[in-house]
Backbone bond lengths (Angstrom), bond angles and torsions (degrees), N, CA, C in turn:
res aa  C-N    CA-C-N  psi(-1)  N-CA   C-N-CA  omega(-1)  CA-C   N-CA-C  phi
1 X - - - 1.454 - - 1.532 109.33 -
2 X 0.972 120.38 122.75 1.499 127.48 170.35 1.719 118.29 -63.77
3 X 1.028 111.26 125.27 1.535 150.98 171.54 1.335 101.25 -33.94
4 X 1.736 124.76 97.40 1.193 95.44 149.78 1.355 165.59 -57.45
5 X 1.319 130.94 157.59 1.477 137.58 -175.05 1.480 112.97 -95.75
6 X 1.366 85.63 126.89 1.573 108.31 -173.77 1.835 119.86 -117.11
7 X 1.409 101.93 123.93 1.640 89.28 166.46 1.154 131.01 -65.09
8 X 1.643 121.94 157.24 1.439 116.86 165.32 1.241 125.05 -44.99
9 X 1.341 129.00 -27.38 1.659 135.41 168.36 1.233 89.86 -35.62
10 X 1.243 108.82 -77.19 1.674 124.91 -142.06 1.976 118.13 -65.50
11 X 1.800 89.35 -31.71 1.745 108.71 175.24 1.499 94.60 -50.08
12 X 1.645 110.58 -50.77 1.285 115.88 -163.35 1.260 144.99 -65.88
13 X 1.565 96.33 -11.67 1.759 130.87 -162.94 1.955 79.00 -108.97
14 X 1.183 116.88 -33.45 1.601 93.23 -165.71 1.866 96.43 -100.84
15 X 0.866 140.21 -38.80 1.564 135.23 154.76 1.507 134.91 -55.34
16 X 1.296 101.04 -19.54 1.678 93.65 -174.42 1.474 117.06 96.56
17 X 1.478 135.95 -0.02 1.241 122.93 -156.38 1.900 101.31 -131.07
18 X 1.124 113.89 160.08 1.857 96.29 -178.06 1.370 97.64 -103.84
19 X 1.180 91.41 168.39 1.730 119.04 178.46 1.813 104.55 -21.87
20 X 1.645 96.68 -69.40 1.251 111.29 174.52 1.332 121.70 -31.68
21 X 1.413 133.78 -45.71 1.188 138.23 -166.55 1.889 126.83 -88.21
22 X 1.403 77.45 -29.77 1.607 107.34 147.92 1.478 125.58 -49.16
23 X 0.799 107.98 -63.91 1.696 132.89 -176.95 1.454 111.43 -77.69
24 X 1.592 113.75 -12.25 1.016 104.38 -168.94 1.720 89.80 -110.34
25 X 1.632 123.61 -50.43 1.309 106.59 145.84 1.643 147.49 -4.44
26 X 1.487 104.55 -56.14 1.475 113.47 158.44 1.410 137.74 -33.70
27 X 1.572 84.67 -62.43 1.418 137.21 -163.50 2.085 94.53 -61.09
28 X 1.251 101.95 -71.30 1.392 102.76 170.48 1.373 132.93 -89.30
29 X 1.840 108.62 -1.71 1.510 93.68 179.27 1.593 114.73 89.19
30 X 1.654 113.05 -16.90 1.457 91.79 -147.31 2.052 96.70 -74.26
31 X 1.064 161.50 40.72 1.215 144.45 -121.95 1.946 108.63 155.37
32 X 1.282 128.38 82.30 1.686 131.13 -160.25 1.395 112.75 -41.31
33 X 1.599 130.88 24.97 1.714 109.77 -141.36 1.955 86.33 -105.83
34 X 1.136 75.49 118.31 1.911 75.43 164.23 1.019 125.95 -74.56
35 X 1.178 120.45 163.23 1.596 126.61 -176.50 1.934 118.76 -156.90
36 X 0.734 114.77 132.42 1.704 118.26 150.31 1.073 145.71 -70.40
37 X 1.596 114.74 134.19 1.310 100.38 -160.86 1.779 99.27 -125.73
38 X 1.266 132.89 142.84 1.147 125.50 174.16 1.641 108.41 -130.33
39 X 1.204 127.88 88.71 1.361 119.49 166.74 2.161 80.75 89.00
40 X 1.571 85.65 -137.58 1.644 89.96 174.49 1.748 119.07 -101.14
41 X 1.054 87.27 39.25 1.847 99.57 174.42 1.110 122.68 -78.44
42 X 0.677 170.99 -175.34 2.413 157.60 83.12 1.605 92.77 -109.17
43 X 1.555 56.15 121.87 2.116 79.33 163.96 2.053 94.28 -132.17
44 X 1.378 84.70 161.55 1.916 106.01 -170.79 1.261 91.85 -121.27
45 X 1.230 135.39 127.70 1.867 146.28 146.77 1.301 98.22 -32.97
46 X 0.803 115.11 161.23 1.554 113.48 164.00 1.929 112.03 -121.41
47 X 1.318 92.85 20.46 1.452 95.81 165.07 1.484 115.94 -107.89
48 X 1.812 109.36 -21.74 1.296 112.51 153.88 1.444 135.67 -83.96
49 X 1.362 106.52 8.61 1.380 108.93 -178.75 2.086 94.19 -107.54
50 X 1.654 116.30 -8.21 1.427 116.68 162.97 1.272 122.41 -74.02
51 X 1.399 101.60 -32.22 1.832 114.64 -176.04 1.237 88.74 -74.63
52 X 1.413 127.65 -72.43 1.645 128.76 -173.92 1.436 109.73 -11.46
53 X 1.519 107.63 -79.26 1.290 125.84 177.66 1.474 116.62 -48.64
54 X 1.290 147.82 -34.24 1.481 171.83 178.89 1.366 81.98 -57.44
55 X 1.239 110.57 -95.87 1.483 136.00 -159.49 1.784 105.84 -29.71
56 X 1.855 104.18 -43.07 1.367 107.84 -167.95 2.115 100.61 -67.06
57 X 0.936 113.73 -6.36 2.018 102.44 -150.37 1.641 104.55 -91.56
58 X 1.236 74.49 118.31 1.838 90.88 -171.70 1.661 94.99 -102.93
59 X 1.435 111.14 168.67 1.540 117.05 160.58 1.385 108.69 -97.63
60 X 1.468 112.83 -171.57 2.032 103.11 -158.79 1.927 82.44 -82.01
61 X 1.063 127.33 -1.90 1.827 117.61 -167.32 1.423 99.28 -77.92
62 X 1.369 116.95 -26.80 1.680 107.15 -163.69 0.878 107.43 110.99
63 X 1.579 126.37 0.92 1.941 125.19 -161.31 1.706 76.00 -113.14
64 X 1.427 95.41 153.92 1.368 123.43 -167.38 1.978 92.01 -102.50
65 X 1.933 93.83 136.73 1.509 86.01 -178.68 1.566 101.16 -75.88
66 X 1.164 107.06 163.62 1.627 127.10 160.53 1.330 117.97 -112.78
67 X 1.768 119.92 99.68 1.332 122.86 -159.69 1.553 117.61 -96.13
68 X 1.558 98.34 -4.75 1.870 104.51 161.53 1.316 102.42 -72.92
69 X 1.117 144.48 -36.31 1.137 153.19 -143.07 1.037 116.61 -88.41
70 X 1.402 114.52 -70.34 1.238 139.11 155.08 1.464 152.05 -10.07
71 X 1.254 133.02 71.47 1.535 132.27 -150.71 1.018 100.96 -77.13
């Protein structure tokens, strides 16, 4: 089943970051999060905005979790 599509509103309400920062993300790349573009649309999967978030979860040491791993 394909992944729903999400607006930047919504990326923004579930990450913490505004529209702006989003867009500005894009804009430079600095940050892996894919996106779609249709005409002047962006929409976010919302399975890449889970990995996004995944990818970020560290423990308080600085060591990055490992969630295959992980029981």
């Amino acid at each position: 089943m394909p992944s729903k599509l999400i607006t930047a509103e919504e990326v923004s309400e579930q990450i913490g970051v505004t529209v702006g920062t989003l867009q500005l993300w894009r804009c430079t790349g600095r940050y892996k999060l894919p996106y779609i573009k249709a005409g002047r649309l962006v929409r976010y999967r919302q399975s890449d905005i889970d990995e996004f978030i995944d990818r970020r979860a560290h423990e308080h040491t600085g060591s990055r979790i490992d969630s295959a791993t992980d029981n």
